[in-house]
Biopython code that builds the backbone (N, CA, C, O; Angstrom):
import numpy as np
from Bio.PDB.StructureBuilder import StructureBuilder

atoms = [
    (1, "UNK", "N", (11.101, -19.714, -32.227)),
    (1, "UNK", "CA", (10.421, -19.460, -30.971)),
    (1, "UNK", "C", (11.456, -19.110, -29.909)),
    (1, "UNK", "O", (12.566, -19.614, -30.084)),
    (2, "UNK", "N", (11.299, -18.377, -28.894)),
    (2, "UNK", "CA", (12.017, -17.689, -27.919)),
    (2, "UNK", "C", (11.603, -18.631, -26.715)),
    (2, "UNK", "O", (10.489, -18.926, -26.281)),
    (3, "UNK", "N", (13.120, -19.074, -26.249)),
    (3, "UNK", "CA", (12.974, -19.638, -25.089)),
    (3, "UNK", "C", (13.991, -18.806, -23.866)),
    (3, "UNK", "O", (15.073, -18.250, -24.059)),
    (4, "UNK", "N", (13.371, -18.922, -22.832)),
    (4, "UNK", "CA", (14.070, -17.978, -21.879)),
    (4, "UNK", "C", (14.247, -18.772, -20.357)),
    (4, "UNK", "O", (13.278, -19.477, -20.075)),
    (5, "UNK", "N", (14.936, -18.758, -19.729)),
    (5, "UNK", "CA", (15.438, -19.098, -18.663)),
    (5, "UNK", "C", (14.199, -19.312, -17.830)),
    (5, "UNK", "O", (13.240, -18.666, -18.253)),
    (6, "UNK", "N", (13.993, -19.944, -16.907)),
    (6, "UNK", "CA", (12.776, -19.988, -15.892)),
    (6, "UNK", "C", (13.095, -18.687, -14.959)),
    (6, "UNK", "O", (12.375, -17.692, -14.881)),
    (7, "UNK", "N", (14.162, -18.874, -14.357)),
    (7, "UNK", "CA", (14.584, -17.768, -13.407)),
    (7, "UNK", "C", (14.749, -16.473, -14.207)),
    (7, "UNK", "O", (14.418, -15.485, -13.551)),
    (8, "UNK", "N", (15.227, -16.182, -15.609)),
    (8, "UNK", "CA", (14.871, -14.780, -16.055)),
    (8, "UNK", "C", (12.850, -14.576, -15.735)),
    (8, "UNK", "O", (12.232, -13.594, -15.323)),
    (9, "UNK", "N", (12.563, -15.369, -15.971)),
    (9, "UNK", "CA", (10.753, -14.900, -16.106)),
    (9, "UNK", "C", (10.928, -14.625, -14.953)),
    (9, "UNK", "O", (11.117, -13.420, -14.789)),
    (10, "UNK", "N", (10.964, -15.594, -13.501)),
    (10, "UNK", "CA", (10.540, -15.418, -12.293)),
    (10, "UNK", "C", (11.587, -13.994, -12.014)),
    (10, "UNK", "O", (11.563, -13.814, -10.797)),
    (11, "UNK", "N", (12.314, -13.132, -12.552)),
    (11, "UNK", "CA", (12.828, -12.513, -11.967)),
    (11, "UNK", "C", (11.682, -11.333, -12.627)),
    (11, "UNK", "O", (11.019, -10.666, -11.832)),
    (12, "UNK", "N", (11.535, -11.163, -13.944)),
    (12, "UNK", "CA", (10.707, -10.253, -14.725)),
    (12, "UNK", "C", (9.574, -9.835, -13.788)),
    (12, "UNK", "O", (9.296, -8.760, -13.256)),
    (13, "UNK", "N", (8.902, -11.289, -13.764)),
    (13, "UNK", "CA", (7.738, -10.874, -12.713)),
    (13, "UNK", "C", (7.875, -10.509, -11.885)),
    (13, "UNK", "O", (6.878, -10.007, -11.365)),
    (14, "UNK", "N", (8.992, -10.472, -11.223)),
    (14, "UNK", "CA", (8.847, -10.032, -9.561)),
    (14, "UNK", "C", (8.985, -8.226, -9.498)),
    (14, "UNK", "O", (8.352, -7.386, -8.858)),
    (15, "UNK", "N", (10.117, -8.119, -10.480)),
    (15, "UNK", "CA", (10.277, -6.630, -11.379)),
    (15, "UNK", "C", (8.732, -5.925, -11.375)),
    (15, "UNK", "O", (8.346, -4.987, -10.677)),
    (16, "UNK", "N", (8.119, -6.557, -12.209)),
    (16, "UNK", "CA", (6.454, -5.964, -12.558)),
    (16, "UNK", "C", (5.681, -6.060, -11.298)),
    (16, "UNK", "O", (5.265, -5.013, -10.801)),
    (17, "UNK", "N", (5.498, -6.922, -10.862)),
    (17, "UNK", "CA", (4.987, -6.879, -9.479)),
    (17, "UNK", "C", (5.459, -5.785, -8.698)),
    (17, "UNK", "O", (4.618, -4.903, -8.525)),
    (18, "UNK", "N", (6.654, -5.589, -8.143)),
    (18, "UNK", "CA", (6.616, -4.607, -7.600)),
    (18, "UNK", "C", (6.517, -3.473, -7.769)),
    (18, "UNK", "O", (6.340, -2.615, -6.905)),
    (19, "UNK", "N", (6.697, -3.230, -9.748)),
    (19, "UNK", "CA", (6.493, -1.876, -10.166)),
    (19, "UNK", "C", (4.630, -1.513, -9.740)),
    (19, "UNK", "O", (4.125, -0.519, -9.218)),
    (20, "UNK", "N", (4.077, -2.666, -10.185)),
    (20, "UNK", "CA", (2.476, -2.652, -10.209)),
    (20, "UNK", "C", (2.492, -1.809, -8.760)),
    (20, "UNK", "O", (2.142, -0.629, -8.756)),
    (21, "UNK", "N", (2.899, -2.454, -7.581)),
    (21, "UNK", "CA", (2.374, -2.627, -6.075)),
    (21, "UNK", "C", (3.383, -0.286, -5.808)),
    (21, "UNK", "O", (2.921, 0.621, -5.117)),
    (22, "UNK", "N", (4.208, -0.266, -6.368)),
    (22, "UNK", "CA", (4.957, 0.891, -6.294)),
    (22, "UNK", "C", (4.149, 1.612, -6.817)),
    (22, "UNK", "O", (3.800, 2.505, -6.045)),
    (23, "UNK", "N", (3.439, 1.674, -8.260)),
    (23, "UNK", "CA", (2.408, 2.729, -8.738)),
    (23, "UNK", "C", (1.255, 2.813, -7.617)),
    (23, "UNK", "O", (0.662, 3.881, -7.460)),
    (24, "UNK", "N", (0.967, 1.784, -6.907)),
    (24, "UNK", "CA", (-0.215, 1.299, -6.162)),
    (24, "UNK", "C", (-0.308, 2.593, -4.885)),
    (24, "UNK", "O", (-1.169, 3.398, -4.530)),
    (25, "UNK", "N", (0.952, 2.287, -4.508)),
    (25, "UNK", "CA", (1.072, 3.402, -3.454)),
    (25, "UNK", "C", (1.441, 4.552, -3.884)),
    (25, "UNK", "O", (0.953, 5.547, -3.348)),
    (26, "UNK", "N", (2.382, 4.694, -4.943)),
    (26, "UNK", "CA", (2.207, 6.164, -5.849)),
    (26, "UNK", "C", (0.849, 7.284, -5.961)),
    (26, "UNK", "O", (0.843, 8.484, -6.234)),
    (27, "UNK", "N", (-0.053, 6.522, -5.693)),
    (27, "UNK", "CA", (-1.726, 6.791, -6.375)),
    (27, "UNK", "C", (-1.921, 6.926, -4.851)),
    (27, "UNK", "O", (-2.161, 8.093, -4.539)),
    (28, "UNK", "N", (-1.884, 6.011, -3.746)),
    (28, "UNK", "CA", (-2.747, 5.792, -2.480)),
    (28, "UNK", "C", (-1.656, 7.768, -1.911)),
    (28, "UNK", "O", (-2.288, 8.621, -1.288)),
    (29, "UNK", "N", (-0.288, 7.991, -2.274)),
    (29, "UNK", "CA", (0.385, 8.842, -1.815)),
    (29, "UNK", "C", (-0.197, 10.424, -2.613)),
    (29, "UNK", "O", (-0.202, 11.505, -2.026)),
    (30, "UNK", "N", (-0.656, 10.209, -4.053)),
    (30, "UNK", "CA", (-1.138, 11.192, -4.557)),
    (30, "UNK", "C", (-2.542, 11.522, -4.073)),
    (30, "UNK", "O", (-2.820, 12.721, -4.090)),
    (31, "UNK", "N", (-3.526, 10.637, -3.622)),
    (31, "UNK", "CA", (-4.901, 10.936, -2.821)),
    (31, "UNK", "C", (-4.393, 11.337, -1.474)),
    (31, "UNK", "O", (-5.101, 12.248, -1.045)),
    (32, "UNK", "N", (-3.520, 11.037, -0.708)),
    (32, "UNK", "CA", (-3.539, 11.450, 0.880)),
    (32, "UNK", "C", (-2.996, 12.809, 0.644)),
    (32, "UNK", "O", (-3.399, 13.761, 1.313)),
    (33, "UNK", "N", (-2.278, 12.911, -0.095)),
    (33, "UNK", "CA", (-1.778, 14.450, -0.147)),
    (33, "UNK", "C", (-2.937, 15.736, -0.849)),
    (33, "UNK", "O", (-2.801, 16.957, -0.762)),
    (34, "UNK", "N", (-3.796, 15.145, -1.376)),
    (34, "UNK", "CA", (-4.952, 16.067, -1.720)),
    (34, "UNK", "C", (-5.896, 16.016, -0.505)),
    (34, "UNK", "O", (-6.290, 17.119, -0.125)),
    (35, "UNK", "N", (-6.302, 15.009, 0.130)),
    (35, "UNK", "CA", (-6.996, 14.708, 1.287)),
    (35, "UNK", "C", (-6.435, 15.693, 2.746)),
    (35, "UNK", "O", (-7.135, 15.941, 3.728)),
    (36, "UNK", "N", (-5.189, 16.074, 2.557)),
    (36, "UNK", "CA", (-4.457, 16.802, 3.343)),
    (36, "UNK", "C", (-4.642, 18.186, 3.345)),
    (36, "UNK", "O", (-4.907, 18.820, 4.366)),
    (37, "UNK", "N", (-4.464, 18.851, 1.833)),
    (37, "UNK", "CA", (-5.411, 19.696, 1.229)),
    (37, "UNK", "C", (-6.279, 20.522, 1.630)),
    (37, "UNK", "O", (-6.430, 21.659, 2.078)),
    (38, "UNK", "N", (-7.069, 19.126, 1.177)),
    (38, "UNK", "CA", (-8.299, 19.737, 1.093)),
    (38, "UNK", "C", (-9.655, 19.321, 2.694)),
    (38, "UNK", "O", (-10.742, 19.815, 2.994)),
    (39, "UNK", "N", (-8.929, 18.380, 3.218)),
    (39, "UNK", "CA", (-9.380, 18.531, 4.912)),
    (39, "UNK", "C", (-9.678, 17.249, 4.889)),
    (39, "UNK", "O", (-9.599, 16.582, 3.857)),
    (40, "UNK", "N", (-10.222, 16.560, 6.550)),
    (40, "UNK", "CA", (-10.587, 15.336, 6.584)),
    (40, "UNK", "C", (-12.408, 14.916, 6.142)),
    (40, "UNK", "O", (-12.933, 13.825, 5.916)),
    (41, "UNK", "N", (-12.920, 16.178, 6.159)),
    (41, "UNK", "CA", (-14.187, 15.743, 5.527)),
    (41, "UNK", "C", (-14.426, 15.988, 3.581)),
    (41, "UNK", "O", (-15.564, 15.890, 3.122)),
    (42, "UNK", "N", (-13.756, 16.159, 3.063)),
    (42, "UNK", "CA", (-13.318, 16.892, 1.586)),
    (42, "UNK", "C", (-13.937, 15.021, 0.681)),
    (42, "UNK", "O", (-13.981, 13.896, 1.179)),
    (43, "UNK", "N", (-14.216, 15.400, -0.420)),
    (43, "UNK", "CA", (-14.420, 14.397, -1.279)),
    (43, "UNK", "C", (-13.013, 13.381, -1.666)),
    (43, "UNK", "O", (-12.831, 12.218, -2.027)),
    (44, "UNK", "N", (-12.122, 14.658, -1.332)),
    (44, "UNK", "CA", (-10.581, 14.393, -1.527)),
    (44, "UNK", "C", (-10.297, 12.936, -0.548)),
    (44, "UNK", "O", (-9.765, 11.850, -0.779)),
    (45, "UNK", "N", (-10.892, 13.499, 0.528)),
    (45, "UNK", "CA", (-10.597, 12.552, 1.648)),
    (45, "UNK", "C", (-11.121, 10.840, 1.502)),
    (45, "UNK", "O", (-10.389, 9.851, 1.519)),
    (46, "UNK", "N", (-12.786, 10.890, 1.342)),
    (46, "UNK", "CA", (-13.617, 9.908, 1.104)),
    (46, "UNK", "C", (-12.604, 9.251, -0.096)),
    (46, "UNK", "O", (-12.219, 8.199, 0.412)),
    (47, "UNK", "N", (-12.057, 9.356, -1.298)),
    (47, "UNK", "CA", (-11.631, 8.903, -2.357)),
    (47, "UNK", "C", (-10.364, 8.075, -1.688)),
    (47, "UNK", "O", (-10.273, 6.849, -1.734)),
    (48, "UNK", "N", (-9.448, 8.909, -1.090)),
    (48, "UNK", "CA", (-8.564, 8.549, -0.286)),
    (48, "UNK", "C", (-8.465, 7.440, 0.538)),
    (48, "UNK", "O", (-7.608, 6.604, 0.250)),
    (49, "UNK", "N", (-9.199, 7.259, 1.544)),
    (49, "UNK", "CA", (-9.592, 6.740, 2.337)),
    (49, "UNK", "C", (-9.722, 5.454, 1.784)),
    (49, "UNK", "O", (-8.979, 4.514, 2.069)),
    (50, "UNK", "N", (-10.834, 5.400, 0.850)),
    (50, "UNK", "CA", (-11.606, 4.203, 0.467)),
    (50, "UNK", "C", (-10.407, 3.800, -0.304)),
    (50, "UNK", "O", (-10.052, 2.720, 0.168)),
    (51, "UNK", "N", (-9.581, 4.168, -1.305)),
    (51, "UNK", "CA", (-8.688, 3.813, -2.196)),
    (51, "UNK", "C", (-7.860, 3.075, -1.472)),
    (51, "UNK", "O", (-7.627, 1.923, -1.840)),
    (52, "UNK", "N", (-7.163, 3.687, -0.116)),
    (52, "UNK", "CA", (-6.060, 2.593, -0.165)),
    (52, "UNK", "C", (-6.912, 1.896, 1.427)),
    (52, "UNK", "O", (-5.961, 1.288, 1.918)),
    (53, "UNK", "N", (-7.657, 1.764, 2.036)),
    (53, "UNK", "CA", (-8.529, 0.609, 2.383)),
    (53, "UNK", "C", (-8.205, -0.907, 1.932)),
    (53, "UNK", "O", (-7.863, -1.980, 2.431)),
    (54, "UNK", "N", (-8.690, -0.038, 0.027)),
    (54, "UNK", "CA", (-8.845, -1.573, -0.804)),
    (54, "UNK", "C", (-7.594, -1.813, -1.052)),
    (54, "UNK", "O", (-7.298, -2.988, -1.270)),
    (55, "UNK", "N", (-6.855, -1.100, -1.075)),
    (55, "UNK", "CA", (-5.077, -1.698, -1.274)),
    (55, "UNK", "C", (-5.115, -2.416, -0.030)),
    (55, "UNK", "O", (-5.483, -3.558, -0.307)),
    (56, "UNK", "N", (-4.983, -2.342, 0.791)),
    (56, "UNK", "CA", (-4.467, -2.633, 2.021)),
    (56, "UNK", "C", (-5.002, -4.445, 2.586)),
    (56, "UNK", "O", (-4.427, -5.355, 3.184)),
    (57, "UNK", "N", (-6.438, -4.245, 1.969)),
    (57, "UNK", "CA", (-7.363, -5.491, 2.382)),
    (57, "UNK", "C", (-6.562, -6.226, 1.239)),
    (57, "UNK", "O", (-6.313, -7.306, 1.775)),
    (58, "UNK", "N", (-6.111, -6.259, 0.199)),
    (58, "UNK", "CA", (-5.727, -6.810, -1.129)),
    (58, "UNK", "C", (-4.626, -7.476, -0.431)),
    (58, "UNK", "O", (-4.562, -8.691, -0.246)),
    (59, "UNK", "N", (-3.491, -6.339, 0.065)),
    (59, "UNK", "CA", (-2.269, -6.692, 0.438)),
    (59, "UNK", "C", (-1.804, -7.437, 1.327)),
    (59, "UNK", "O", (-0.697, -7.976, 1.371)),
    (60, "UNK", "N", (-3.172, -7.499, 2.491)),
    (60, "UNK", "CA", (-3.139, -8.040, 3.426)),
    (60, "UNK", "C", (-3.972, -9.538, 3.612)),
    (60, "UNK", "O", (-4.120, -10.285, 4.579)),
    (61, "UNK", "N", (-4.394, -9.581, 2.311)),
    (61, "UNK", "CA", (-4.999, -10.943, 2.018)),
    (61, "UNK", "C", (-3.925, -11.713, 1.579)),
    (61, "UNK", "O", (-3.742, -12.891, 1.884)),
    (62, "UNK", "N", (-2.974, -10.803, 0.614)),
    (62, "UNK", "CA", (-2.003, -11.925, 0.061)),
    (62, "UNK", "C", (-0.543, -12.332, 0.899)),
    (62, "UNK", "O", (0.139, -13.340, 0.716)),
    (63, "UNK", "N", (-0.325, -11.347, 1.758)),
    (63, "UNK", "CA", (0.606, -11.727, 2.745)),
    (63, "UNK", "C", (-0.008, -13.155, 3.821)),
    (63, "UNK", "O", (0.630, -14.153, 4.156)),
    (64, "UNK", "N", (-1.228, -12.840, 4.112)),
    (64, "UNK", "CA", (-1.196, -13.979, 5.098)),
    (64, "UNK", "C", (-1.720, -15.348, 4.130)),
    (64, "UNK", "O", (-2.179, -16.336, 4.702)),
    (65, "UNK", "N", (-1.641, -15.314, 3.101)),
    (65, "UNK", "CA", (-1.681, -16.576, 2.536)),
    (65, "UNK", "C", (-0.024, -17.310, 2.676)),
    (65, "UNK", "O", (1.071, -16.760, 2.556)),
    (66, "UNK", "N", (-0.354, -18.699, 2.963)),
    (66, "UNK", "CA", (0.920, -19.525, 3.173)),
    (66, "UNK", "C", (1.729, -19.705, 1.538)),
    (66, "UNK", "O", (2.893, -20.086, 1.411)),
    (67, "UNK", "N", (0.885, -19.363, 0.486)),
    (67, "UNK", "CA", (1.664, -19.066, -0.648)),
    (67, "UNK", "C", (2.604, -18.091, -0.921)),
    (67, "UNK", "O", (3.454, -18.326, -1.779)),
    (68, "UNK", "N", (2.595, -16.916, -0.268)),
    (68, "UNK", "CA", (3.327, -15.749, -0.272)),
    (68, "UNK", "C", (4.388, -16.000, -0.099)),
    (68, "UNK", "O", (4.373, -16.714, 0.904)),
    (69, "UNK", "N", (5.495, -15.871, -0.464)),
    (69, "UNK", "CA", (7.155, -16.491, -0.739)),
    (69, "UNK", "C", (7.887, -14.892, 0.338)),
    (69, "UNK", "O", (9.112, -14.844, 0.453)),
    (70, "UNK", "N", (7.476, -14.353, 0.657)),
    (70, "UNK", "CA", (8.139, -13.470, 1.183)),
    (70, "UNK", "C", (8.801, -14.271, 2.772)),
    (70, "UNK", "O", (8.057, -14.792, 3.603)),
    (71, "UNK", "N", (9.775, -14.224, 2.855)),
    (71, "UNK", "CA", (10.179, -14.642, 4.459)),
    (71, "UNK", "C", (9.268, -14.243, 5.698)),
    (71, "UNK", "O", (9.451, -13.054, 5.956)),
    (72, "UNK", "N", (8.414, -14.794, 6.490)),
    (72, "UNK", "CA", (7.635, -14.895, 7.478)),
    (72, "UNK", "C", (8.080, -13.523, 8.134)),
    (72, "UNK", "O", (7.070, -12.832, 8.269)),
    (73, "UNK", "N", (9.124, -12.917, 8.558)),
    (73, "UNK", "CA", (9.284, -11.893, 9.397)),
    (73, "UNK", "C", (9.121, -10.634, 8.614)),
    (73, "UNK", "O", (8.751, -9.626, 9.217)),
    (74, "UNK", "N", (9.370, -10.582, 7.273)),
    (74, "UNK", "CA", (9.579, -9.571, 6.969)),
    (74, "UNK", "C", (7.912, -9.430, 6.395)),
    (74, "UNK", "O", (7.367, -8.332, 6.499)),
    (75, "UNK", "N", (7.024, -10.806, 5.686)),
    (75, "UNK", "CA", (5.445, -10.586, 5.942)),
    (75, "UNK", "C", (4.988, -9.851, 7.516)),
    (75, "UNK", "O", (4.271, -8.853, 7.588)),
    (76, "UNK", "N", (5.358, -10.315, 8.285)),
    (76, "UNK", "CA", (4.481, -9.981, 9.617)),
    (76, "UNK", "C", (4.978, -8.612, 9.826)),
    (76, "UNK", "O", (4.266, -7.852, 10.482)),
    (77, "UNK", "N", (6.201, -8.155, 9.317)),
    (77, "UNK", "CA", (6.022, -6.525, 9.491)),
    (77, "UNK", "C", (5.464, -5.348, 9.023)),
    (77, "UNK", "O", (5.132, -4.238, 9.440)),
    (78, "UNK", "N", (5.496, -6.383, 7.407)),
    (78, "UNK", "CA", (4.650, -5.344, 6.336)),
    (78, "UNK", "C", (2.698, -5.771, 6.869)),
    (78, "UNK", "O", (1.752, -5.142, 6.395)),
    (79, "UNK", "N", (2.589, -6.553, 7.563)),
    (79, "UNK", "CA", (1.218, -7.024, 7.731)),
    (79, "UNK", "C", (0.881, -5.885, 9.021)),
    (79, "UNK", "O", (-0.284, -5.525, 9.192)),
    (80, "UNK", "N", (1.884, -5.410, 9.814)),
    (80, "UNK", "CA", (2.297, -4.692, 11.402)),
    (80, "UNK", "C", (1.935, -3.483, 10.411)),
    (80, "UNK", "O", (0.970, -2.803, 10.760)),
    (81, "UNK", "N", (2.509, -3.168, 9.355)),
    (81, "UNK", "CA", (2.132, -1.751, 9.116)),
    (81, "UNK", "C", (1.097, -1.770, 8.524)),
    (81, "UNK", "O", (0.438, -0.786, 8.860)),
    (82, "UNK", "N", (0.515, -2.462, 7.704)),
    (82, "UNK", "CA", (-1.028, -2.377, 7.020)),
    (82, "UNK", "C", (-1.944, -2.403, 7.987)),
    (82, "UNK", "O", (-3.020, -1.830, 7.812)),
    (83, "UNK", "N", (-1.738, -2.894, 8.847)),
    (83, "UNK", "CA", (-2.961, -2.893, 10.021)),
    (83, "UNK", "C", (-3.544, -1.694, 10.760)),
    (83, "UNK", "O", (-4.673, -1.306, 11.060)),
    (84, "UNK", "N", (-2.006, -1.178, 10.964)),
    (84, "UNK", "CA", (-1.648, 0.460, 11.584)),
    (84, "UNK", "C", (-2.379, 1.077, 10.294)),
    (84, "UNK", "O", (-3.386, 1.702, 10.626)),
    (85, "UNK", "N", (-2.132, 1.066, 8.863)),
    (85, "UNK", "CA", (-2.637, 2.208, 8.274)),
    (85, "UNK", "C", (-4.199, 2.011, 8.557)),
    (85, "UNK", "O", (-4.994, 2.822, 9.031)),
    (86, "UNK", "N", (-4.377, 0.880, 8.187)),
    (86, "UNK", "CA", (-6.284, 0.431, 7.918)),
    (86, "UNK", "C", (-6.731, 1.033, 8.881)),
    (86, "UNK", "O", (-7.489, 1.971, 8.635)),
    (87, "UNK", "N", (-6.407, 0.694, 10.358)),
    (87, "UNK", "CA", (-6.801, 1.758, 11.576)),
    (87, "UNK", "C", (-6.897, 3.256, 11.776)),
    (87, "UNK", "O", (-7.640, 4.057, 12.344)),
    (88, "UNK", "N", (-5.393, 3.258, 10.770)),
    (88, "UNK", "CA", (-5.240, 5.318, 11.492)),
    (88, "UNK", "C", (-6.037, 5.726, 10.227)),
    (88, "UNK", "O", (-6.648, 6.781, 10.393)),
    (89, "UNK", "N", (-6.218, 5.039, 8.745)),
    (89, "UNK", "CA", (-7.354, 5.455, 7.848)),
    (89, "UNK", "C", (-8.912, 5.376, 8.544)),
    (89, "UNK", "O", (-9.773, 6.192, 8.217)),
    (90, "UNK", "N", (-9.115, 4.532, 9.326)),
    (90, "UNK", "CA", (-10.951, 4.140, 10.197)),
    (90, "UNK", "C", (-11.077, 4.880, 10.925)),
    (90, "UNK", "O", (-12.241, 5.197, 11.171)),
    (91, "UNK", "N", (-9.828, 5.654, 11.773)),
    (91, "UNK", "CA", (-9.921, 6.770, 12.872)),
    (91, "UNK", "C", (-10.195, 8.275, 11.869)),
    (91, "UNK", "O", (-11.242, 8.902, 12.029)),
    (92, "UNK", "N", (-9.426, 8.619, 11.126)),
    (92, "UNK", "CA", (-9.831, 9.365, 9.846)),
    (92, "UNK", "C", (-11.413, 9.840, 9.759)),
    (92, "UNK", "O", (-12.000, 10.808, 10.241)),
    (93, "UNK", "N", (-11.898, 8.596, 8.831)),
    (93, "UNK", "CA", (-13.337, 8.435, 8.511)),
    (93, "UNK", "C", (-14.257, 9.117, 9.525)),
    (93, "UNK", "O", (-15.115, 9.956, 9.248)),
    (94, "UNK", "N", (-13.941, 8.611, 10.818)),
    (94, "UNK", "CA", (-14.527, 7.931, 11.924)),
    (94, "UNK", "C", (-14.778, 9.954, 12.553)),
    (94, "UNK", "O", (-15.735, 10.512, 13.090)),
    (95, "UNK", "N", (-13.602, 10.392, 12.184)),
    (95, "UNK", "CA", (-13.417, 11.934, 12.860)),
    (95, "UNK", "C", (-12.468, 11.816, 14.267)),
    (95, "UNK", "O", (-12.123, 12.734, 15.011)),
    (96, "UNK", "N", (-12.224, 10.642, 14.351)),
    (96, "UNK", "CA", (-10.905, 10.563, 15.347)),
    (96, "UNK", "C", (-9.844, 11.238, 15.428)),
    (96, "UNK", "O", (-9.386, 11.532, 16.532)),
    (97, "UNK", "N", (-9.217, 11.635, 14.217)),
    (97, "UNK", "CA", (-8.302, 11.658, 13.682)),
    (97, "UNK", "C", (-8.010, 12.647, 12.277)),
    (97, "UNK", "O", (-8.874, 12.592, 11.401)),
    (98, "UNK", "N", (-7.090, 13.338, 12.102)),
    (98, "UNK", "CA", (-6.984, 14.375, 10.761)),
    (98, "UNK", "C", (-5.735, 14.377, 10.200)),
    (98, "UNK", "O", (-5.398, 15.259, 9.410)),
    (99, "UNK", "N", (-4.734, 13.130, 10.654)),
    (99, "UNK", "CA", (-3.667, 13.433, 10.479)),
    (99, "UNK", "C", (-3.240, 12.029, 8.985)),
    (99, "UNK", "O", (-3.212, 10.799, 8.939)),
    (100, "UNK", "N", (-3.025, 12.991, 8.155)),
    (100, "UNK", "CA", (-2.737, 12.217, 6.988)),
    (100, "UNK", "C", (-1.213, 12.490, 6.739)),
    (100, "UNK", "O", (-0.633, 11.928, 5.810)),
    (101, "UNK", "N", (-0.551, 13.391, 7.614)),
    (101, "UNK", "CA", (0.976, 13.220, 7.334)),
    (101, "UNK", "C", (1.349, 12.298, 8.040)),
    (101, "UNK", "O", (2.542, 12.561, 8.189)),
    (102, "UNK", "N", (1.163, 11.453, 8.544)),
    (102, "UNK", "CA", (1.261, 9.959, 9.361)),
    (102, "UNK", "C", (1.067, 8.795, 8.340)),
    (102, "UNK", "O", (1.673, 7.724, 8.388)),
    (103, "UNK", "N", (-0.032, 9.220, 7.238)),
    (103, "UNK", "CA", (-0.273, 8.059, 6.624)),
    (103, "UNK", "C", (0.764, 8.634, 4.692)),
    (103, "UNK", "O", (0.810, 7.849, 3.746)),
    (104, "UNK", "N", (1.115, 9.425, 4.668)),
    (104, "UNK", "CA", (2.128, 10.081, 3.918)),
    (104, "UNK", "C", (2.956, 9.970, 4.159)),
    (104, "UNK", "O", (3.683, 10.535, 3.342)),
    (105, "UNK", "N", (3.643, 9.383, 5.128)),
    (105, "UNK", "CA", (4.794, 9.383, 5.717)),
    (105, "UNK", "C", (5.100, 7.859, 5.334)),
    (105, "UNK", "O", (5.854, 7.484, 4.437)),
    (106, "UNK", "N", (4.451, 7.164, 6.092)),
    (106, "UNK", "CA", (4.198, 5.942, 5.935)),
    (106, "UNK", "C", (3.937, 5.274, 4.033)),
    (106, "UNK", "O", (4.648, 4.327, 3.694)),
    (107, "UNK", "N", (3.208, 5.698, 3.284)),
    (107, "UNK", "CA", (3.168, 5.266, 2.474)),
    (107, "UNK", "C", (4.730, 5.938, 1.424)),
    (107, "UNK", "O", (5.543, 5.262, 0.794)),
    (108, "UNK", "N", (4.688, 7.005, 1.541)),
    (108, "UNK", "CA", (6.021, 7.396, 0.922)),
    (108, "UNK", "C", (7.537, 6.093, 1.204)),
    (108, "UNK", "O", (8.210, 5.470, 0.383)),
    (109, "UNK", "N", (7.572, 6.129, 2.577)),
    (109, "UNK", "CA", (8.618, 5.166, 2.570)),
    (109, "UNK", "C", (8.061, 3.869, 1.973)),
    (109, "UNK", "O", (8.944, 3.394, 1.258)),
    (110, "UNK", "N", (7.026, 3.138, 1.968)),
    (110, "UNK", "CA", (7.077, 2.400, 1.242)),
    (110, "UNK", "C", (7.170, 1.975, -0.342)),
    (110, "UNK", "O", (7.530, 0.965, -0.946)),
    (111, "UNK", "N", (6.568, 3.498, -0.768)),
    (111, "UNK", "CA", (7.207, 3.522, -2.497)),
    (111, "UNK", "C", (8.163, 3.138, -2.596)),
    (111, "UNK", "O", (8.436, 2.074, -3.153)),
    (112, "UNK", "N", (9.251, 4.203, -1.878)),
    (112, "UNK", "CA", (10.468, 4.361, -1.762)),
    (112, "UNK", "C", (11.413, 2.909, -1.905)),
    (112, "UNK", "O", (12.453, 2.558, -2.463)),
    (113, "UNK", "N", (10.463, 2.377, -1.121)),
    (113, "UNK", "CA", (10.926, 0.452, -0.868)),
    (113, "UNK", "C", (11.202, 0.013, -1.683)),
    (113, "UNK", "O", (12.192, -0.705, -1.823)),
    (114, "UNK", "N", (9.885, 0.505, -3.008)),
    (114, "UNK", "CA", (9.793, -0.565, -3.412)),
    (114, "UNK", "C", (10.502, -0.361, -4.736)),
    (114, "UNK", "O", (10.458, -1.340, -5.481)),
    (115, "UNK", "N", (11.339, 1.029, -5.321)),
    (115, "UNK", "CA", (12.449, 0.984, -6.361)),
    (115, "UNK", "C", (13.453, 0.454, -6.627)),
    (115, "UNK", "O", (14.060, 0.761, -7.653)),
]
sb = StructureBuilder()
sb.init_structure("model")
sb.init_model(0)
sb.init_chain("A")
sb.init_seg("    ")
for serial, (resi, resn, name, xyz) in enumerate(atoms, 1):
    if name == "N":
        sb.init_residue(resn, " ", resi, " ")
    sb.init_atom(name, np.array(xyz, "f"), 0.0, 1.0, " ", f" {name:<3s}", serial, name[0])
structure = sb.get_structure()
């Protein structure tokens, strides 16, 4: 039987986790750029929109849990930018708004983060 370090696992997972959360926005970055496309009223858009919404409510559920091991400042910034997207995505919807190189911009650097 294979026994392995505690801290090799906890490091594995954290590896997968962020690969998971990196494809996450990979996908939310491949819909805004078709949504861009193809305009703010486009099917492209609606898919978009709604897709990373649910990322965002996900992400932003698990940051403000007191379980989240991330250091308090660096949660409340990534929580500072999810808030900003969820908004400039509702202004979107809403016809406020058409600008998805704001939210491309934004999600790109965070892939980027997360390699």
């Amino acid at each position: 039987m294979y026994q392995f370090p505690y801290a090799d696992v906890l490091e594995n997972s954290s590896k997968l986790a962020r690969e998971r959360e990196r494809q996450l926005f990979e996908r939310c970055l491949e819909l805004f750029k078709a949504a861009d496309r193809e305009g703010p009223n486009s099917t492209e858009a609606i898919e978009a929109l709604a897709f990373c919404r649910r990322i965002w409510a996900a992400f932003l559920e698990d940051l403000a849990s007191p379980d989240n091991a991330l250091p308090n400042e660096l949660r409340a910034e990534i929580i500072s930018i999810g808030l900003w997207v969820v908004r400039e995505t509702e202004n979107i919807r809403l016809g406020k708004s058409t600008n998805f190189k704001a939210l491309i911009d934004v999600t790109t650097a965070l892939s980027e983060g997360l390699k």
